[in-house]
N, C-alpha and C positions, 0 to 999 in steps of 0.2 A: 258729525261729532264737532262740537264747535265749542268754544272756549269758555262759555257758559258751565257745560255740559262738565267741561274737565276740570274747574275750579271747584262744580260745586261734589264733584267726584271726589276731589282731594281733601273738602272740608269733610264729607263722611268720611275718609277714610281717620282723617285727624282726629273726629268724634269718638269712631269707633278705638281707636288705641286709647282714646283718657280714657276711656268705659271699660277698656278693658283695666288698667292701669288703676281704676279705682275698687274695680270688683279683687282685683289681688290684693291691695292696700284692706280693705274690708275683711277680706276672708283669714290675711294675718290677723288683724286685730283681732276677728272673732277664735281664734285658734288660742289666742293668747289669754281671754278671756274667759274662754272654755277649760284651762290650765290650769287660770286663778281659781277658776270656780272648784275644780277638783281636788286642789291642791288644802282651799279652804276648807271644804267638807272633811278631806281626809287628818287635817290639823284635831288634836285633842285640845286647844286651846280655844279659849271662852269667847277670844278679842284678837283683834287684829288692828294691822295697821293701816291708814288710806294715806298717799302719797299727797301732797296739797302744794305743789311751788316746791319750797325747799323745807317745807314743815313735813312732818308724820304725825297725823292724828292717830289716837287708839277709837278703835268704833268695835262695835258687838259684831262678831262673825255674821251674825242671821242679816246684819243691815247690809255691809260687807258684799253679802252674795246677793242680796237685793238689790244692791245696788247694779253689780256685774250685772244680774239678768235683764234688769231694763237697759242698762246700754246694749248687752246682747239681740236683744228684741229690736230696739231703733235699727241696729246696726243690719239684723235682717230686714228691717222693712227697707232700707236705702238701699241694698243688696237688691230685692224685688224689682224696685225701681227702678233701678242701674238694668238689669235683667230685659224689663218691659222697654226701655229705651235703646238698649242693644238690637234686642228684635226691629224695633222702626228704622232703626238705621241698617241694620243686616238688609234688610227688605228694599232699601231706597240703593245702598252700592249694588245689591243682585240683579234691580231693575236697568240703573246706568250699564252694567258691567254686559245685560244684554244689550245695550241700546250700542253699546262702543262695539260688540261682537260684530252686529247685523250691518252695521254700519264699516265695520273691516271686510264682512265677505262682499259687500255690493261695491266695495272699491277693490275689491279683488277681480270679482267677476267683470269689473269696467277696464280692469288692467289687460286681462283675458282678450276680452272684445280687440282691445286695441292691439295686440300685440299680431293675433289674426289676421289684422289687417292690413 
C-alpha cells in the first residue's frame, strides 16, 4: 500500500461524496418540480406565473408545465449520468479497498512469522 495507492483512494472517496451530494441536490429539485407540475394541473387558472430575477411573467399554464417537464427530463438525464459515474467510481474504491485488505493480511501474516520467532 503505498502513497500513490492512498491519495488516489482518497480522491475516489472525495468523488464519490460530490456524486452523491449532487444526486440529492437533483432529486430535491426534481421533487420540487414534480409539485410545480401537480400543483399547476390541479390550478383552474388559464395562466401562471414564471419567476425571471426579480420580475413575474404571466405565461399560459400548458407552456408553464412544458416548461417544468423539459427541465424535468434534463434533470433526469444528469441524474443517469451522475448514476453511471457513481458505479465507475464504486467499482475503482471496491478494487483499492481490496488491494488495502490483502495487503493488511500479508503484513499481518509477516507480523505472525516474526513474532514466532
Amino acid at each position: 500500500m503505498d502513497q500513490k495507492e492512498i491519495m488516489e483512494f482518497n480522491n475516489y472517496s472525495n468523488q464519490m461524496n460530490m456524486l452523491n451530494a449532487q444526486t440529492m441536490n437533483i432529486k430535491g429539485m426534481m421533487d420540487k418540480i414534480k409539485e410545480n407540475i401537480d400543483e399547476l394541473n390541479k390550478s383552474k387558472e388559464t395562466h401562471g406565473y414564471k419567476n425571471l430575477g426579480l420580475v413575474l411573467i404571466k405565461k399560459p399554464k400548458a407552456d408553464l408545465v412544458k416548461e417544468l417537464e423539459e427541465t424535468k427530463k434534463s434533470l433526469d438525464l444528469r441524474l443517469k449520468t451522475i448514476d453511471k459515474q457513481e458505479k465507475i467510481v464504486s467499482a475503482k474504491l471496491e478494487e483499492l479497498k481490496a488491494k488495502f485488505e490483502l495487503e493488511q493480511k500479508k503484513q499481518e501474516k509477516d507480523a505472525e512469522k516474526k513474532d514466532k520467532k
